[in-house]
Backbone as CSV, one residue per row, in Angstrom:
resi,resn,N_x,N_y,N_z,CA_x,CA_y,CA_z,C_x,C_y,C_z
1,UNK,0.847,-1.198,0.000,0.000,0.000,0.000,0.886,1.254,0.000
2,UNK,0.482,2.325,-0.907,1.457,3.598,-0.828,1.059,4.267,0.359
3,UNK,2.079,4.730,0.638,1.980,5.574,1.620,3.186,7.303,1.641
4,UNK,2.708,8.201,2.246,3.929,9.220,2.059,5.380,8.443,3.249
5,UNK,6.462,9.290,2.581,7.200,8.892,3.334,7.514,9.091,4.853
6,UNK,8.222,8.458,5.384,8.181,8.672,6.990,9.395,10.028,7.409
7,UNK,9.059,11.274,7.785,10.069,12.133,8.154,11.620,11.656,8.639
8,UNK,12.344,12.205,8.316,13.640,11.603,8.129,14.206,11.644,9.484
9,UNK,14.546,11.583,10.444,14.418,11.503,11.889,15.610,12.267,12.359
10,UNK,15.444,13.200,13.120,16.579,14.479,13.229,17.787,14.245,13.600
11,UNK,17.886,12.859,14.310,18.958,12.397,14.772,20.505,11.979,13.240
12,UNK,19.573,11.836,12.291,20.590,11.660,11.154,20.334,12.938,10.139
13,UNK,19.982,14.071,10.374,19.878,15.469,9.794,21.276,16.332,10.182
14,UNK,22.204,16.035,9.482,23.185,17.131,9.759,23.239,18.296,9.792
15,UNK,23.265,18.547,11.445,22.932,20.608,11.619,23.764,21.369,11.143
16,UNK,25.104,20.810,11.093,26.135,21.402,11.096,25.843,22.514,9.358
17,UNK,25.277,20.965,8.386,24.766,21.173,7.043,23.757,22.415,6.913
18,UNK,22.873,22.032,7.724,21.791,23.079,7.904,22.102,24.435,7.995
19,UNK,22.966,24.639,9.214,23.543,25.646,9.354,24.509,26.755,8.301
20,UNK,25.321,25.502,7.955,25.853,26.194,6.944,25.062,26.528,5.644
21,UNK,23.943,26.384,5.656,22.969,26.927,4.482,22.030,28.121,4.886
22,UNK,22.579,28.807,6.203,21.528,29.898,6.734,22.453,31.030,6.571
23,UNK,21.466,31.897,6.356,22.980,33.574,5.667,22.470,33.942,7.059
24,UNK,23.628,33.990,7.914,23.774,34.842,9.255,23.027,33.843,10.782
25,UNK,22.271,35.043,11.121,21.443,34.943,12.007,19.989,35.110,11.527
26,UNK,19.992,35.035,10.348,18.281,34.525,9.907,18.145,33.371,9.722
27,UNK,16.772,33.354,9.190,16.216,32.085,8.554,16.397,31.711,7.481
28,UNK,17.075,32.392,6.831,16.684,32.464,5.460,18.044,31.529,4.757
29,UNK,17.640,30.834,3.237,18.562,29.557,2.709,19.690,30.330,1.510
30,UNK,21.060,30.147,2.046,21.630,30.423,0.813,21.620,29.634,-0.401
31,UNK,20.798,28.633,-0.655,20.819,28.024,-1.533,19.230,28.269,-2.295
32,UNK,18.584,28.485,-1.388,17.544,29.274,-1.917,17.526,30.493,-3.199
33,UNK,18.194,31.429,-2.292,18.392,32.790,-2.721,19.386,32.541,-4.222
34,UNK,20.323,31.959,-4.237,21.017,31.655,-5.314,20.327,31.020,-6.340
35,UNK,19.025,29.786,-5.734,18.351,29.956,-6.844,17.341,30.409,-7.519
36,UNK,17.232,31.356,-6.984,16.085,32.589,-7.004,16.826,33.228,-8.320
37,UNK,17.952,33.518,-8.135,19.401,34.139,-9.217,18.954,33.233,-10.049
38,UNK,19.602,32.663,-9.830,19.656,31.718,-11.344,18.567,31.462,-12.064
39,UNK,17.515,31.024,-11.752,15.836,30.812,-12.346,15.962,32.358,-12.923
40,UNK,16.229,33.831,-12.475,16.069,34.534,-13.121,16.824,35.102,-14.117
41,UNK,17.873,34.504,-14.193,18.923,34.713,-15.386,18.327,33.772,-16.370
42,UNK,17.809,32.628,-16.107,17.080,31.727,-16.948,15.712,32.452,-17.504
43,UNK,15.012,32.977,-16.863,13.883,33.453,-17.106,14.032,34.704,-18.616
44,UNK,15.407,35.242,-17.831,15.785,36.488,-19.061,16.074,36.041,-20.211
45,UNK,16.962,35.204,-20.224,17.403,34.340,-21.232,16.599,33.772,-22.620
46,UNK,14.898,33.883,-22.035,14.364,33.241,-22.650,13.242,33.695,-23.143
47,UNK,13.784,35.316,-23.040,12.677,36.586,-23.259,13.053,36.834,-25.473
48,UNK,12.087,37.683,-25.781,12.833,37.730,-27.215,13.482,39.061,-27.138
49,UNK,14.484,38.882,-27.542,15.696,40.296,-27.689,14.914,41.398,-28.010
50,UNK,15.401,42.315,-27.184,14.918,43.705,-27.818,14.981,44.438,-28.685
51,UNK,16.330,43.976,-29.432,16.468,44.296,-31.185,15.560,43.791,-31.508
52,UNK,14.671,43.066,-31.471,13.651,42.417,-31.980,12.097,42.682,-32.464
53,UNK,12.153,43.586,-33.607,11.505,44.907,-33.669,9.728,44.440,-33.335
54,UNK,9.538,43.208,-34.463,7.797,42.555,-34.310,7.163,41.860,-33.310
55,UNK,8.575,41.844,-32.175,8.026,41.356,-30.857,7.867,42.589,-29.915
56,UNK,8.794,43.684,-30.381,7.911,44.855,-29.934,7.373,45.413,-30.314
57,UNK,6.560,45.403,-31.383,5.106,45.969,-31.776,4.440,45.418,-31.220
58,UNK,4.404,44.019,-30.966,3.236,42.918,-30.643,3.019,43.089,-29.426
59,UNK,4.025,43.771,-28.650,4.151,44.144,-27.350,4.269,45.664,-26.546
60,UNK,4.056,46.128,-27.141,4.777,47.843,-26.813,4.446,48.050,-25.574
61,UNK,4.008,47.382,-24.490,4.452,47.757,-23.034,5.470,46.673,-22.231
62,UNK,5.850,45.725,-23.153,6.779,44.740,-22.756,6.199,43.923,-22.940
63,UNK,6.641,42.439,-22.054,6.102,41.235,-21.952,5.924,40.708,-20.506
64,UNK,5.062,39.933,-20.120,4.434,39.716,-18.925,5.607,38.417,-18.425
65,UNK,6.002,38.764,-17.196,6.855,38.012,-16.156,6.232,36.816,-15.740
66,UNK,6.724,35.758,-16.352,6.567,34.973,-15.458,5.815,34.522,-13.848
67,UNK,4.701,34.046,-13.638,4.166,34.152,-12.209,4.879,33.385,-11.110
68,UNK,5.135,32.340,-11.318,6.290,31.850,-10.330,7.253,32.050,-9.684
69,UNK,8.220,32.805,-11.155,9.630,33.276,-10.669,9.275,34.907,-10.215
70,UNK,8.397,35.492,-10.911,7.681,36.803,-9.979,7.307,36.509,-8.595
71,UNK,6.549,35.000,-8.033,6.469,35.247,-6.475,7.688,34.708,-6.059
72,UNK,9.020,34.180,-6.442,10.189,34.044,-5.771,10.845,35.324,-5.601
73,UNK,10.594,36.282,-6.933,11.685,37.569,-6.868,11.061,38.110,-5.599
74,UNK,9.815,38.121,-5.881,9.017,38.974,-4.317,9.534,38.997,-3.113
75,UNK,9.907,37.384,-2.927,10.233,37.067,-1.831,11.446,37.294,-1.520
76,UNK,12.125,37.163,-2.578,13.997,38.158,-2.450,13.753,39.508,-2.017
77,UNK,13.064,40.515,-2.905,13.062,41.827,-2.592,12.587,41.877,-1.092
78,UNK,11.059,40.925,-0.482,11.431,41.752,0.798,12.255,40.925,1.674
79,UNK,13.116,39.484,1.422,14.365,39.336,2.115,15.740,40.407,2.173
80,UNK,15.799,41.449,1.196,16.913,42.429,0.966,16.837,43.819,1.662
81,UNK,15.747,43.508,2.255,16.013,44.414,3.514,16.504,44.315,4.648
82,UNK,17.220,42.967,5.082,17.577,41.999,5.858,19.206,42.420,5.371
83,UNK,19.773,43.021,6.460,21.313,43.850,6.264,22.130,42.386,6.041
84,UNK,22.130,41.536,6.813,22.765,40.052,6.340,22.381,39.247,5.387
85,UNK,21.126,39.857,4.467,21.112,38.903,3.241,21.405,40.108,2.011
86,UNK,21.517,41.932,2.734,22.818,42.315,1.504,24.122,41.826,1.328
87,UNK,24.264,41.486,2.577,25.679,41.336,2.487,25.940,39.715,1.505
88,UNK,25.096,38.956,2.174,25.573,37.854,1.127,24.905,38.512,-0.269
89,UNK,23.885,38.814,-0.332,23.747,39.374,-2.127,25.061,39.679,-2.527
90,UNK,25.920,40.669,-1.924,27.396,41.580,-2.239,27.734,40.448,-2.262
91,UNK,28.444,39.603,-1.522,29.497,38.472,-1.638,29.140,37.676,-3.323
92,UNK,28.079,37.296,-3.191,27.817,36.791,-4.926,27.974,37.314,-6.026
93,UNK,27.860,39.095,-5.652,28.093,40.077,-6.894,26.770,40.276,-7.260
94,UNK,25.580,40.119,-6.808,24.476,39.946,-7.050,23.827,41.559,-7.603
95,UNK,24.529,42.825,-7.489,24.290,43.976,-8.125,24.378,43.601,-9.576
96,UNK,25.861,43.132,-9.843,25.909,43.473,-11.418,25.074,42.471,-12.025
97,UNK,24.815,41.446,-11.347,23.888,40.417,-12.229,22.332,41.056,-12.669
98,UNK,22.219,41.862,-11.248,20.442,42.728,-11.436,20.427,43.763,-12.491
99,UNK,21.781,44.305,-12.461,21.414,45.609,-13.337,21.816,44.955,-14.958
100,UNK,22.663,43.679,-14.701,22.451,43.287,-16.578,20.682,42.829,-16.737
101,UNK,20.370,42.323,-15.981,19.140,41.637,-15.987,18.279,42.564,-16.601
102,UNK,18.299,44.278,-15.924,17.403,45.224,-15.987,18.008,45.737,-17.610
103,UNK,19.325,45.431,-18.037,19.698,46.295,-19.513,19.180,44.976,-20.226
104,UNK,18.895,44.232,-20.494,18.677,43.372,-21.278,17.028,43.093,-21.407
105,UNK,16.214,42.385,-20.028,14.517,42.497,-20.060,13.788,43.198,-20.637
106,UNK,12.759,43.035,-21.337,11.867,43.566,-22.227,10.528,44.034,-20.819
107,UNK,10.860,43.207,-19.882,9.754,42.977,-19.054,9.731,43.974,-17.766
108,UNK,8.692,45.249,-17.553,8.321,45.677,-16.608,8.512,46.033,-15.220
109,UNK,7.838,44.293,-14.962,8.037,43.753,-13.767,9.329,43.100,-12.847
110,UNK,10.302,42.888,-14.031,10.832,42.425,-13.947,12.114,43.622,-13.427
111,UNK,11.933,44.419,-14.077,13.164,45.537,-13.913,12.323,46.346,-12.681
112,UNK,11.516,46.305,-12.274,11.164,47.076,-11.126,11.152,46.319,-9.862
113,UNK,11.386,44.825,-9.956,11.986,44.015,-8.821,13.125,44.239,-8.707
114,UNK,13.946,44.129,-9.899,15.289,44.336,-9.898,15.780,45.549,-9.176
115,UNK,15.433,46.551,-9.963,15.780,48.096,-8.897,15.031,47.945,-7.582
116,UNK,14.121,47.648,-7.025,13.260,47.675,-6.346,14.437,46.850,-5.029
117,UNK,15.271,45.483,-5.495,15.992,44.864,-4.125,17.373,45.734,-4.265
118,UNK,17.707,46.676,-5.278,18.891,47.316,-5.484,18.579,48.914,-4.606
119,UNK,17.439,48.795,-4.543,17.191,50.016,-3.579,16.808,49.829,-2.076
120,UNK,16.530,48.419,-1.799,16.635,47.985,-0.503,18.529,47.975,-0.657
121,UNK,19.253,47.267,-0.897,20.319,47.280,-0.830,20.845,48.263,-0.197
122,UNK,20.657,49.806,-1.165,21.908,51.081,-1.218,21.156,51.659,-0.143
123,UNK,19.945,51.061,1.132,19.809,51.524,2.517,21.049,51.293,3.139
124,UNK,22.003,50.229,3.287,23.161,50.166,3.708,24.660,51.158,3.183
125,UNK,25.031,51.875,4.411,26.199,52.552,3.874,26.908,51.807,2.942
126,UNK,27.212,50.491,3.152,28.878,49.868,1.902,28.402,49.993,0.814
127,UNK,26.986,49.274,0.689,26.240,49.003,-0.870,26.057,50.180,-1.414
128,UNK,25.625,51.250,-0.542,25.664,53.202,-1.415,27.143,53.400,-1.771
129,UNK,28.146,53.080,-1.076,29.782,53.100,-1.621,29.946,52.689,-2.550
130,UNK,29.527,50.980,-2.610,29.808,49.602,-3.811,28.704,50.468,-5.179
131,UNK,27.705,50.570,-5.099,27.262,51.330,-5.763,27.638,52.500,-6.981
132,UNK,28.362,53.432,-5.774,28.918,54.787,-6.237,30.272,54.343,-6.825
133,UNK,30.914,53.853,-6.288,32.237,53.818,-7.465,31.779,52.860,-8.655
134,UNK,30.830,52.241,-9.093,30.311,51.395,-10.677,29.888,52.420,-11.237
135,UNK,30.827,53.067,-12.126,30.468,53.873,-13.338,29.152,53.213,-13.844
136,UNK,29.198,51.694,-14.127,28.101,51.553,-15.594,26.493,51.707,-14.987
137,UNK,26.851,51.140,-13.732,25.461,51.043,-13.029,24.819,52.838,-12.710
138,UNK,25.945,53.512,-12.242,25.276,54.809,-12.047,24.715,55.378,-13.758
139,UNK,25.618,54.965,-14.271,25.020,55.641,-15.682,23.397,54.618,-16.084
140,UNK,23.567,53.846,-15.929,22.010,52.702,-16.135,20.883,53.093,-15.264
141,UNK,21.450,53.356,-14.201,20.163,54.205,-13.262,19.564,55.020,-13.786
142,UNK,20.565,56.150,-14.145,20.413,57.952,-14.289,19.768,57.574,-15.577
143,UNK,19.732,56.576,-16.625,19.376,56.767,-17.914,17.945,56.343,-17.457
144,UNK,17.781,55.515,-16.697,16.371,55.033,-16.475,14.850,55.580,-16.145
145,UNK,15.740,56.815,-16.143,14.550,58.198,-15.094,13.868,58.365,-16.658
146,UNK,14.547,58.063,-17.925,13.436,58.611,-19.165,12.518,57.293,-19.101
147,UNK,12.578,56.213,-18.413,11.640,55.533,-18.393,10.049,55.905,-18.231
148,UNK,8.986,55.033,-18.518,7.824,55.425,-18.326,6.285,54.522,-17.729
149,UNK,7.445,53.780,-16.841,6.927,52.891,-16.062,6.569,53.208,-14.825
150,UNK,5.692,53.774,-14.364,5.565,54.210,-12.278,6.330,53.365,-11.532
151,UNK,6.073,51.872,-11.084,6.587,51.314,-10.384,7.868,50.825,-10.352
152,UNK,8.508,51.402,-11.670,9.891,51.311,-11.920,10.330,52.199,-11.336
153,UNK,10.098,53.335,-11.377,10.180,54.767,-11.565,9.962,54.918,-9.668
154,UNK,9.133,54.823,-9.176,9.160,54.830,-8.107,9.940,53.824,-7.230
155,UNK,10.874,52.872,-7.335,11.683,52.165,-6.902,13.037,52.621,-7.331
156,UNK,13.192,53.137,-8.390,14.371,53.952,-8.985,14.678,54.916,-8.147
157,UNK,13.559,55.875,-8.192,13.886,57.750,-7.285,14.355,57.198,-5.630
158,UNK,13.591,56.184,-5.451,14.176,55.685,-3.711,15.490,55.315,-3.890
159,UNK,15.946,54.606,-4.903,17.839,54.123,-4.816,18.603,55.447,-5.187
160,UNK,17.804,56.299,-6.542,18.783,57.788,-6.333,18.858,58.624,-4.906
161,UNK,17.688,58.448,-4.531,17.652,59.307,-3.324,18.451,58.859,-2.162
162,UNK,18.373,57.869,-1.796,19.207,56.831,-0.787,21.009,57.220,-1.605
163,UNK,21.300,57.400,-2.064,22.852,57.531,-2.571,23.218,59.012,-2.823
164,UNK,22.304,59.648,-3.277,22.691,60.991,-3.254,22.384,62.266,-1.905
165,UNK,21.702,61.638,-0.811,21.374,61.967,0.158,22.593,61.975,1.174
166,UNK,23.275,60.767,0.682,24.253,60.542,1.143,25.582,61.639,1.342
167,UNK,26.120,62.049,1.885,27.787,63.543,1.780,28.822,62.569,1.051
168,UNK,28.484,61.260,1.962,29.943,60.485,0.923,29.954,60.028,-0.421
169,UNK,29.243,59.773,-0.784,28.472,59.523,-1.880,28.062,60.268,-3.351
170,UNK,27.685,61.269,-2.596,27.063,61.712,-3.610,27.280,62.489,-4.707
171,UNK,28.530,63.261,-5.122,29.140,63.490,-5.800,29.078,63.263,-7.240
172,UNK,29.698,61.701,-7.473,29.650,61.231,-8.662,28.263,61.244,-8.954
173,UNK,26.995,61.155,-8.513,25.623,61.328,-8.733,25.359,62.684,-9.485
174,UNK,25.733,63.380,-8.954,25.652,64.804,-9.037,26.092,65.028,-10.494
175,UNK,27.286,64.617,-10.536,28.217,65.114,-11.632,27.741,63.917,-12.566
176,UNK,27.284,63.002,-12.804,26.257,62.027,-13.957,25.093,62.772,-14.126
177,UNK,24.380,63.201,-13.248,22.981,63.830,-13.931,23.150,65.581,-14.179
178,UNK,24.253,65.883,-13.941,24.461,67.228,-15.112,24.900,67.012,-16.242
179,UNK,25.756,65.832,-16.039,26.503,65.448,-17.689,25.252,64.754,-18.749
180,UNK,24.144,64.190,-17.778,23.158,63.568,-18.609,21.743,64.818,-18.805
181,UNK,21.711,65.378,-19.821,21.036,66.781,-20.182,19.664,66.440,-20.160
182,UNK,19.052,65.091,-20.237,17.704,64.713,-20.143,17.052,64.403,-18.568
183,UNK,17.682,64.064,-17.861,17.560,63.910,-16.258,16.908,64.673,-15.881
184,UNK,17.227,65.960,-15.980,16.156,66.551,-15.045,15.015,67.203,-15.787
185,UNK,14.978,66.738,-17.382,13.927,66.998,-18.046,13.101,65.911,-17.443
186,UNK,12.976,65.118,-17.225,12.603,63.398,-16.873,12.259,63.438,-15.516
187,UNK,12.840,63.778,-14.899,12.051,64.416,-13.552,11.140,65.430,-13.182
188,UNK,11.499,66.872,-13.994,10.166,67.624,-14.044,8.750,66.937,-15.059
189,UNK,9.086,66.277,-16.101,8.123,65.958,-16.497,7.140,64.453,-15.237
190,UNK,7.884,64.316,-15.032,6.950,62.818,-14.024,6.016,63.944,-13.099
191,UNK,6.768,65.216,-12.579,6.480,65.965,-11.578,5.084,66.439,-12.124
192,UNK,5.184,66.981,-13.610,4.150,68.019,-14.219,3.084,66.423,-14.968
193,UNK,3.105,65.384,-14.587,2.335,64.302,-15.585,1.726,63.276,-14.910
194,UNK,2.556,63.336,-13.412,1.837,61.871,-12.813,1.013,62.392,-12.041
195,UNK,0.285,60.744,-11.719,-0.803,61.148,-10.472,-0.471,59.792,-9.652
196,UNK,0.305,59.156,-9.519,1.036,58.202,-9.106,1.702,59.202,-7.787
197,UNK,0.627,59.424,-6.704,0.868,59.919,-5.229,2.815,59.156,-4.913
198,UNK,2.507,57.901,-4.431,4.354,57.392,-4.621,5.407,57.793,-5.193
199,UNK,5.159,57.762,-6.472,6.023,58.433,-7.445,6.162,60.016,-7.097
200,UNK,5.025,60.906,-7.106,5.402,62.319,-6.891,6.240,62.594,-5.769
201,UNK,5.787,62.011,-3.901,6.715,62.005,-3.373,8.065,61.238,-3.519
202,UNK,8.499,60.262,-4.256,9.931,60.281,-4.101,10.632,61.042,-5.193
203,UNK,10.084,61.412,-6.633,10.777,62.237,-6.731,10.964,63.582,-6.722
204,UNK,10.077,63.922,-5.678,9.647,65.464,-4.849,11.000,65.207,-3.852
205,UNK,11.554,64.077,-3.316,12.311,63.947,-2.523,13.688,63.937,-2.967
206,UNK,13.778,63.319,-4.155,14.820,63.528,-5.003,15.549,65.032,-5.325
207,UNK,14.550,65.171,-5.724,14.481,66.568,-6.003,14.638,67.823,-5.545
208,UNK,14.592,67.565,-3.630,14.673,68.388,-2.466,16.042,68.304,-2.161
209,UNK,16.686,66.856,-2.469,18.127,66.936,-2.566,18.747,67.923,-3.288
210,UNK,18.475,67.173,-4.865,19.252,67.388,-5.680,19.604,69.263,-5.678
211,UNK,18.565,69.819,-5.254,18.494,71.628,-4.983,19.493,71.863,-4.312
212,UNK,19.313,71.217,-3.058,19.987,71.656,-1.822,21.151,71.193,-1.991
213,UNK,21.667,70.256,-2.683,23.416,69.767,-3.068,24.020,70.819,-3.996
214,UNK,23.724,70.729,-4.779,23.814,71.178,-5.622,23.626,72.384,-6.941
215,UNK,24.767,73.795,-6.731,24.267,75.055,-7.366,23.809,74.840,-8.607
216,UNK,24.832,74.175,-9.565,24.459,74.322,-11.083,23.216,73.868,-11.095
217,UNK,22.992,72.383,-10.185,21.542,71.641,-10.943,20.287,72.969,-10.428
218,UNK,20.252,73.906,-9.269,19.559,74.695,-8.804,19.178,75.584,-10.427
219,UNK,20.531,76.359,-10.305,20.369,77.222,-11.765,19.488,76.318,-13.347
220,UNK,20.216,75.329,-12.957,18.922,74.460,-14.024,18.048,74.229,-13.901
221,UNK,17.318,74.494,-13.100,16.047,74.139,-12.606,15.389,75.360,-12.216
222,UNK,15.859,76.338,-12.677,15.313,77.759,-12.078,14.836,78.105,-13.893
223,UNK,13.227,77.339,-13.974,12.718,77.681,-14.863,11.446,77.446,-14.966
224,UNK,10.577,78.145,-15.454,9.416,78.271,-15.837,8.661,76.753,-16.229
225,UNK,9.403,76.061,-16.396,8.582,74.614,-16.956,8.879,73.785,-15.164
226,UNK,9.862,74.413,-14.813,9.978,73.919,-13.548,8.895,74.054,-12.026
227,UNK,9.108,75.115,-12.298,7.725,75.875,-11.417,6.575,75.152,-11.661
228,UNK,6.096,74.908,-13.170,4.895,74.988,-13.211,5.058,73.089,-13.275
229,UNK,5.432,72.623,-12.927,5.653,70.971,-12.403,5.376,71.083,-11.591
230,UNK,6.057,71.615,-10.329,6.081,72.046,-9.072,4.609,72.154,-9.028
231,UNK,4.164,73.268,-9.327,2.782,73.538,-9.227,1.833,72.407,-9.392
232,UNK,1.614,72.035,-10.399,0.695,71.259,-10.848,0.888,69.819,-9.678
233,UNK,1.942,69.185,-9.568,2.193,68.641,-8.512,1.935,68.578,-7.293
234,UNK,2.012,69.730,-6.875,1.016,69.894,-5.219,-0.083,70.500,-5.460
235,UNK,-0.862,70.644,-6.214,-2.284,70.416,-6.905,-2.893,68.996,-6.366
236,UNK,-1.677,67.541,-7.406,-2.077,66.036,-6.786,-2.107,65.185,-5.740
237,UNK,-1.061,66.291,-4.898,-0.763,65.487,-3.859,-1.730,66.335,-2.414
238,UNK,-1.921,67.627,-2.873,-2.368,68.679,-1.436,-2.860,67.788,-0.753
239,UNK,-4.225,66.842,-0.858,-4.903,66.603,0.097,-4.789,64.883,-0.126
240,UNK,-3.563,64.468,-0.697,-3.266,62.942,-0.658,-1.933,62.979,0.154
241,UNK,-1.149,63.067,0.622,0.024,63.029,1.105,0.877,64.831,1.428
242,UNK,0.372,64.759,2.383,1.006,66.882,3.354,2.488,66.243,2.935
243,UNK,2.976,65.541,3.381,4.346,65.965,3.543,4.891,65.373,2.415
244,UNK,4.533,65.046,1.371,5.037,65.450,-0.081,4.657,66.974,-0.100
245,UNK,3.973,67.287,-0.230,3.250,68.538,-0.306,3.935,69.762,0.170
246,UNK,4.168,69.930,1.367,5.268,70.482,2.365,6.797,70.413,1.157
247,UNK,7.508,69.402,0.733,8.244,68.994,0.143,8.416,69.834,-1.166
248,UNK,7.649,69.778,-1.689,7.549,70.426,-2.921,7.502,72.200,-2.875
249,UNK,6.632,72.272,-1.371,7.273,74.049,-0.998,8.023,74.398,-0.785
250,UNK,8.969,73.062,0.001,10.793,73.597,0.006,11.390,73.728,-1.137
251,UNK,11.422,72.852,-2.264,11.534,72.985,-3.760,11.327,74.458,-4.136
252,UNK,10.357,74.975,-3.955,10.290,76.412,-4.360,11.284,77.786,-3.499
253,UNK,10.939,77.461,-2.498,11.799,77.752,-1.508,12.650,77.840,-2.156
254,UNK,13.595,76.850,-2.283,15.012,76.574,-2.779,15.287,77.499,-3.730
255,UNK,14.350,77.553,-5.204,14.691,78.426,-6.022,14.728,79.819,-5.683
256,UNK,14.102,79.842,-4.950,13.984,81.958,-4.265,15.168,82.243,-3.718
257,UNK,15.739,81.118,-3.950,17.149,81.395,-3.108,18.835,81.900,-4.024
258,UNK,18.324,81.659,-5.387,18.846,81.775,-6.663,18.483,82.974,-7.124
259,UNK,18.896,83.896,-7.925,18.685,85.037,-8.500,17.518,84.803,-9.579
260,UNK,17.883,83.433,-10.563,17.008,83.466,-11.901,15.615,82.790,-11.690
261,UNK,15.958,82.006,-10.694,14.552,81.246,-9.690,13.922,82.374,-9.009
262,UNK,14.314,83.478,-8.238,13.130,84.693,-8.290,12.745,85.674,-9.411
263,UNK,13.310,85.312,-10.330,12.483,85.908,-11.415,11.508,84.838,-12.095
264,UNK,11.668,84.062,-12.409,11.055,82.640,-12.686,9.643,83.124,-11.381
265,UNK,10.214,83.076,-10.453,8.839,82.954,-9.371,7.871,83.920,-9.541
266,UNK,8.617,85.597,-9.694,8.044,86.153,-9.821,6.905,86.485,-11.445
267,UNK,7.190,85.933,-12.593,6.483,85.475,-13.164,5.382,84.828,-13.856
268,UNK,5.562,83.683,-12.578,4.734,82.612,-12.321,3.380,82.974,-11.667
């Protein structure tokens, strides 16, 4: 007669084994998590290239993720808030694998998990360091803001903001999104277009930085299309979220503090 099998009896379960398959002082399986990686390098793998012009017509908002390996990534992203399962992510190299993942995917969902555990990550000082010195990755970020995805977009502005918030840090940030001339077109426009409450506050928050760091980006932003983002913006948020709201008056603030930003204001 079948029957299930009989539990394997703890006395011949090697802890020692066990143990060595737990990252730290959690619960959680390094052999798991690795193959969480791998299923999703497989998953990419098997997407159709993005040179691939009639699979993006057929598709022009991407292609739909996988449901399976979508509830494993899930379960990575909110394990990566867990400071001992960045650190083993870092030990694997597990950044550069996410951000090829995100230059290559056709898929959505897929790149907004990706940034999404890369912005749990750069909560930790080393990973905002490990971060900041990868030329390719800061440039893959900063290009990503012309994206036109919300939930990308709102997992994105939290990893800029988390690194450029930063004094040690933030620098090379700074000096990529002046050299990149569309950035902060790409940010006032989300400002003057969304209604994605999330999205407006983080990159209302972004944005409260980027002022206050920084003179030139101020003087760039001391303009009439700027303001009226601003504006229209705490229009969406007034009575959905005050302290976006609040946020976006320091933004103005900021410019009154500039010569060409009080003429701009006074204008307006």
């Amino acid at each position: 007669m079948d029957r299930n099998p009989s539990p394997i009896p703890e006395d011949l379960i090697d802890q020692d084994v066990l143990r060595a398959d737990i990252i730290g002082s959690t619960v959680f399986s390094k052999q798991w998590v690795l193959s969480c990686l791998v299923n999703l390098l497989k998953g990419v793998e098997k997407e159709p290239s993005k040179s691939n012009e009639k699979d993006n017509d057929d598709n022009p908002n991407g292609i739909e993720m996988d449901k399976e390996l979508e509830e494993e990534l899930c379960k990575l992203w909110d394990m990566s808030a867990n400071e001992e399962v960045v650190s083993f992510l870092h030990e694997w190299k597990s950044a550069e694998m996410l951000i090829s993942v995100v230059a290559k995917t056709n898929s959505p969902r897929t790149t907004e998990i990706c940034i999404g555990i890369l912005a749990n990550m750069a909560c930790t000082e080393k990973m905002r360091k490990v971060f900041t010195e990868d030329d390719q990755l800061r440039g893959l970020l900063i290009a990503l803001l012309e994206g036109r995805d919300p939930p990308t977009l709102v997992e994105l502005s939290r990893l800029l903001h988390a690194c450029i918030a930063d004094q040690t840090t933030c620098k090379p940030w700074l000096t990529d999104i002046k050299k990149n001339s569309t950035s902060l077109d790409a940010l006032t426009f989300i400002l003057l277009s969304s209604t994605n409450s999330d999205l407006v506050f983080n990159v209302s928050c972004l944005l409260d930085v980027l002022l206050d760091s920084d003179q030139d980006i101020l003087v760039s932003l001391s303009n009439s299309n700027f303001v009226q983002a601003v504006v229209e913006a705490s229009k969406e948020v007034k009575n959905k979220k005050e302290e976006c709201y609040d946020m976006l008056l320091h933004c103005l603030q900021v410019l009154s503090t500039e010569q060409e930003g009080v003429k701009v204001l006074g204008r307006t």
